[in-house]
C-alpha positions in Angstrom: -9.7 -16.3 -14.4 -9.0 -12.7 -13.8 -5.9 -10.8 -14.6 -4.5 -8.4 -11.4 -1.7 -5.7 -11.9 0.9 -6.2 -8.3 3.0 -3.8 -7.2 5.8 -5.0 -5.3 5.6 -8.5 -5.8 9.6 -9.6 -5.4 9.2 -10.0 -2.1 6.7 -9.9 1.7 3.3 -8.8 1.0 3.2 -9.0 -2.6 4.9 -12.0 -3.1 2.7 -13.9 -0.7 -0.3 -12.4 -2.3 1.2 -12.9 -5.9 1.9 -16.6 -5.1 -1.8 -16.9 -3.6 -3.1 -15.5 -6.9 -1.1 -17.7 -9.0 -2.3 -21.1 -7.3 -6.1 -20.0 -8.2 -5.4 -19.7 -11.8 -5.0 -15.7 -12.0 -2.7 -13.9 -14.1 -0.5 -11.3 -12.0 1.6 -8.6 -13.7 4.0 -7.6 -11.4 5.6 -3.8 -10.7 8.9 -3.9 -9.1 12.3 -2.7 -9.6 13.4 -6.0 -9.2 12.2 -10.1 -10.3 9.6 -8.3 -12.4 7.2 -7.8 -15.7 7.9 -4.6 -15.8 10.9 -3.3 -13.7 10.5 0.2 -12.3 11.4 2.7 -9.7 7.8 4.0 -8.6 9.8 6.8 -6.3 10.6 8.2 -9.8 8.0 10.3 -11.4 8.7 9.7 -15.4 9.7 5.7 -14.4 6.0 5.7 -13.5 4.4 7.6 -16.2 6.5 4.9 -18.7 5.0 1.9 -16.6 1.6 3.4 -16.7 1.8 3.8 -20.2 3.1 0.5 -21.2 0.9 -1.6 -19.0 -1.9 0.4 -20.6 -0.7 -0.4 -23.9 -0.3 -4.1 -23.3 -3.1 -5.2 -20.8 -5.9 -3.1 -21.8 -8.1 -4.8 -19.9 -7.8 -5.5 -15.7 -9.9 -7.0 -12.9 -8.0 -5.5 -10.7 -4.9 -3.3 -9.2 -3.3 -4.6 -5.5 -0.5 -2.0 -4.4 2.1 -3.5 -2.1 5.3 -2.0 -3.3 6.6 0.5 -0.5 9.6 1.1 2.2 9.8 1.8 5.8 11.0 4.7 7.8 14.2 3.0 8.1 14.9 4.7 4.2 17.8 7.2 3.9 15.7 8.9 1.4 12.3 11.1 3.1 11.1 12.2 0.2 11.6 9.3 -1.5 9.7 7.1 1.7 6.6 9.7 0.2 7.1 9.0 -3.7 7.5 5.4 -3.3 4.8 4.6 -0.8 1.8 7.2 -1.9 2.7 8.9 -5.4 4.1 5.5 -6.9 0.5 4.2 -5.8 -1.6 6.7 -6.8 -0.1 7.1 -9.8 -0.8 3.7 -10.9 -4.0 3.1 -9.8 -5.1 6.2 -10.9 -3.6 6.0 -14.2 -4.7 2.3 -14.7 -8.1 2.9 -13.3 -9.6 3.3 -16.6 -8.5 -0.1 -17.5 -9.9 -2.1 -14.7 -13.2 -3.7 -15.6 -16.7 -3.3 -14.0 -16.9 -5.7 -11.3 -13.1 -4.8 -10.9 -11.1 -3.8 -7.7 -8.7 -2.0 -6.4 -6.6 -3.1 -2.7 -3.5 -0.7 -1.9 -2.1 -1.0 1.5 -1.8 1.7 3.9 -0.6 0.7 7.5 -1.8 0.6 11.4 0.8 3.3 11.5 -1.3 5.2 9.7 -3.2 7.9 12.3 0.3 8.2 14.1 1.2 10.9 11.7 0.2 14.5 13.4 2.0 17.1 10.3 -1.1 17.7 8.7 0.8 19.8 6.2 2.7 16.5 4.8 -0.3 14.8 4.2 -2.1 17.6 2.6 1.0 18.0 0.3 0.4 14.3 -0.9 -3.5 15.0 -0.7 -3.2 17.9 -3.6 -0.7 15.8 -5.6 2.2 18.3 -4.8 5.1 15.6 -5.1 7.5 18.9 -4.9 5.6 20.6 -1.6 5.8 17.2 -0.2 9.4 16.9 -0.9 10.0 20.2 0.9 8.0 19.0 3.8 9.9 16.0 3.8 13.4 17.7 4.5 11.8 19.0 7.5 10.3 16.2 9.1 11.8 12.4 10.1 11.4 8.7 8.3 9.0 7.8 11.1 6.8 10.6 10.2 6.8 10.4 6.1 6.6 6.8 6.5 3.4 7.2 8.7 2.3 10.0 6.3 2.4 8.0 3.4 0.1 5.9 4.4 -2.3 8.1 5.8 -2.5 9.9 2.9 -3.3 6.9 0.6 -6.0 6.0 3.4 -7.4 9.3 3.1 -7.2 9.5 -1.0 -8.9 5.9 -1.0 -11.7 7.1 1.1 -11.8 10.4 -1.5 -12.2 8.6 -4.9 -13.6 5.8 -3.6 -17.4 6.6 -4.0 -16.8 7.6 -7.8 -14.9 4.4 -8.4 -17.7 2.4 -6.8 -20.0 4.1 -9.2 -18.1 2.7 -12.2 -18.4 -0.7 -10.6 -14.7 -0.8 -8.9 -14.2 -1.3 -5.5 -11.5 0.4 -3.9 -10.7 -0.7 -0.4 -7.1 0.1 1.9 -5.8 -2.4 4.2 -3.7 -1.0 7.3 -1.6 -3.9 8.2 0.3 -3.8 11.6 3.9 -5.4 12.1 4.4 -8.3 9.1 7.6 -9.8 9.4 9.0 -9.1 6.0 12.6 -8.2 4.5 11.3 -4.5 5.0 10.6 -4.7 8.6 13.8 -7.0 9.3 16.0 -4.1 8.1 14.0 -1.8 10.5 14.3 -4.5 13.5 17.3 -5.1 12.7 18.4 -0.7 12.7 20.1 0.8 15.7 18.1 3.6 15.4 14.6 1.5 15.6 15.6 -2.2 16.7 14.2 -2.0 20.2 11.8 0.2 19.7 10.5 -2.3 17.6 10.9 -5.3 19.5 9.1 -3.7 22.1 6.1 -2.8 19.7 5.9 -6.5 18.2 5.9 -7.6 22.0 2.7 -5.3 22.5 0.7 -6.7 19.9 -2.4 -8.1 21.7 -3.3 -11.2 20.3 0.5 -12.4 20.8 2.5 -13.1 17.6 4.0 -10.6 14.7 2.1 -10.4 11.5 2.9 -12.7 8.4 2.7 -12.3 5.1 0.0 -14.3 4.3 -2.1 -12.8 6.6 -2.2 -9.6 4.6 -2.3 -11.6 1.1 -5.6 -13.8 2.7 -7.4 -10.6 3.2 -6.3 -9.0 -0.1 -7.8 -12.2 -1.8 -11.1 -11.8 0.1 -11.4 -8.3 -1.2 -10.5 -9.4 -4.6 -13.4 -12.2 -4.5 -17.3 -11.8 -5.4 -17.8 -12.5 -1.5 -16.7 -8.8 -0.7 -18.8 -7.5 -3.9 -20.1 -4.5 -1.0 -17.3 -3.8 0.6 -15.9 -0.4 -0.7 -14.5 2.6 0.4 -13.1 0.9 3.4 -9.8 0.7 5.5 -9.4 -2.6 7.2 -7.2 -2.9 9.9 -5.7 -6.1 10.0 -3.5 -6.1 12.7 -3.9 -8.5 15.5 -5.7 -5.6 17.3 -2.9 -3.3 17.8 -4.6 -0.3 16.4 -8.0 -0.8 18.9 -5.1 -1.2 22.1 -3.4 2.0 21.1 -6.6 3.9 19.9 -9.6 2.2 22.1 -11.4 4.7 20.6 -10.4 5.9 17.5 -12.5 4.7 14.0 -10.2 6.1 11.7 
């Protein structure tokens, strides 16, 4: 049985992948600032370098990292939308890389909202692992944006490490999910500022029906499995072809 560090495994994604990995006999050490192993803030820059440390310490030996802990553009906090969502994830799977086993992987979860980021200067902030630049950018930009940055900067850093992970044996792949209902989206649904907005985006979703959890955590699993042994260095959309309606032509 192999032994997985989750990120953001209280609730949505992560809980449904958590549970998934639980019922096959895998150990999951969960990173949350709530319902827990270890209980931290990943938006805060030394609450990560402790976590790091201490899972290091205790669990020098992974199969794998899955990174679902994150917020929506819906938070008060820009800068924070960018610390929590792509420095709290970098951070730890580039800090625990060194821990994960040949044959290991690596899953973090980017989104189909991904490409719809155009300041190129955000992302580059977050590309060069400038948490302060970024924050600067941030004050000048919107949740919708950072939010969308976020996760096309962790695409982007996937695809840049990724080939140098693969040739330790580690498979690092991003998954770009599109609408999951989960207590994160709710809130947004359930904003002033967003709410029909977004009930006019899940109502566009080709193939019907809003994401669930468990789609997202079935995938994750796959990747995690000896069946996706070549698959690195990839973002899959999983989306219920959202992204391929909005960008018909668009591989990225």
């Amino acid at each position: 049985m192999a032994t997985y560090v989750l990120t953001g495994g209280a609730t949505g994604i992560g809980a449904a992948t958590k549970h998934k990995l639980w019922g096959a006999g895998h150990t999951v050490i969960t990173v949350d600032i709530k319902e827990a192993d270890y209980v931290a803030d990943l938006g805060d820059a030394s609450a990560r370098a402790e976590v790091i440390d201490a899972i290091k310490r205790d669990h020098p030996a992974l199969d794998g990292i899955i990174t679902c802990a994150g917020v929506g553009s819906d938070f008060p906090d820009a800068a924070k939308i960018l610390a929590i969502n792509f420095f709290g994830s970098q951070a730890l799977i580039a800090g625990l890389s060194g821990s994960v086993i040949a044959g290991g992987r690596i899953v973090a979860i980017s989104s189909n909202s991904a490409p719809m980021c155009t300041n190129d200067s955000l992302v580059q902030a977050m590309l060069s692992l400038d948490e302060t630049e970024a924050a600067v950018q941030a004050a000048t930009s919107n949740g919708h944006e950072c939010y969308a940055g976020s996760k096309q900067a962790i695409a982007r850093w996937m695809r840049q490490v990724a080939p140098e992970y693969a040739k330790r044996g580690i498979a690092f792949n991003a998954i770009a999910p599109g609408y999951i209902e989960t207590p994160m989206t709710a809130a947004i649904a359930n904003d002033a500022t967003y709410g029909e907005a977004i009930k006019q985006f899940v109502e566009s979703i080709p193939i019907g029906r809003p994401g669930q959890p468990n789609d997202i955590a079935n995938l994750i699993t796959f990747l995690l499995s000896p069946d996706a042994a070549f698959v690195a260095g990839s973002l899959i959309y999983c989306d219920g072809a959202h992204d391929a309606m909005m960008r018909p032509e668009g591989l990225f």
